[in-house]
C-alpha positions in Angstrom: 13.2 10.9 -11.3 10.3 8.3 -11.1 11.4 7.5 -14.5 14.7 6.6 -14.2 14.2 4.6 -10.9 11.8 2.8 -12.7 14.3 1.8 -16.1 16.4 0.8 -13.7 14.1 -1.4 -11.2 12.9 -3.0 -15.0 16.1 -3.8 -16.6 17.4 -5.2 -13.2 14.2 -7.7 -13.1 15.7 -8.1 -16.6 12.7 -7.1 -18.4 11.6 -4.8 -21.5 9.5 -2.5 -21.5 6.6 -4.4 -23.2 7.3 -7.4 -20.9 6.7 -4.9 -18.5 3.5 -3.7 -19.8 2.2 -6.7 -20.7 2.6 -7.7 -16.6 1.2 -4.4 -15.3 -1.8 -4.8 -18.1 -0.7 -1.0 -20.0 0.6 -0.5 -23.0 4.2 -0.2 -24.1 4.2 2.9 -25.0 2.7 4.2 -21.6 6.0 2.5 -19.5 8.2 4.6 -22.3 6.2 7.9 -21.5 6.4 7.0 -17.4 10.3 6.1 -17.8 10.8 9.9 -19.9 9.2 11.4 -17.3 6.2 12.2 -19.4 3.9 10.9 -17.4 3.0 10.1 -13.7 1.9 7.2 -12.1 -1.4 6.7 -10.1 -1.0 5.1 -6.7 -2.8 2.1 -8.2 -0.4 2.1 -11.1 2.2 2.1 -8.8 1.4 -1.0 -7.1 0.4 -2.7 -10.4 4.1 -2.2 -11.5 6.0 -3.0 -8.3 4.0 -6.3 -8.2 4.7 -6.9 -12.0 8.6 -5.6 -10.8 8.2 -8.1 -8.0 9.4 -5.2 -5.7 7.6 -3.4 -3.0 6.2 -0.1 -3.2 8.2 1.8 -0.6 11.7 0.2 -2.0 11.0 2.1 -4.8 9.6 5.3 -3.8 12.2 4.9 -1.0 14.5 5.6 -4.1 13.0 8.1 -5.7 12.8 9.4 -2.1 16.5 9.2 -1.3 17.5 11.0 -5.3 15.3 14.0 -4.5 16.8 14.5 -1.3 20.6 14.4 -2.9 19.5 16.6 -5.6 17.7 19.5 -3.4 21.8 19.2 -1.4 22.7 20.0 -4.7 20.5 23.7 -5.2 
């Protein structure tokens, strides 16, 4: 879920995903695994992409928030 909340925040700042690394200071290939679902985020992480995202923290994980609870509705 983190994943695709995150694709979408980044293509909606109209970034790629190495723009997006290059911002946060990661590699590309680290946003990829994060936006598969590969990999989680730190809490520093986090904040390192919201401020490259130029989006606050809790708007995002309000997201990811709000598609967990519509998918439990769905069990």
């Amino acid at each position: 879920m983190f994943g695709e909340e995150l694709r979408k925040a980044r293509e909606k700042a109209g970034l790629t995903q190495e723009q997006l690394a290059f911002r946060a200071g990661v590699h590309r290939t680290y946003i990829s695994l994060l936006e598969r679902d590969l990999k989680s985020p730190t809490l520093n992480m986090l904040f390192r992409l919201c401020k490259a995202l130029a989006i606050p923290a809790g708007k995002l994980v309000a997201r990811i928030e709000k598609r967990m609870n519509e998918n439990r509705g769905n069990d």
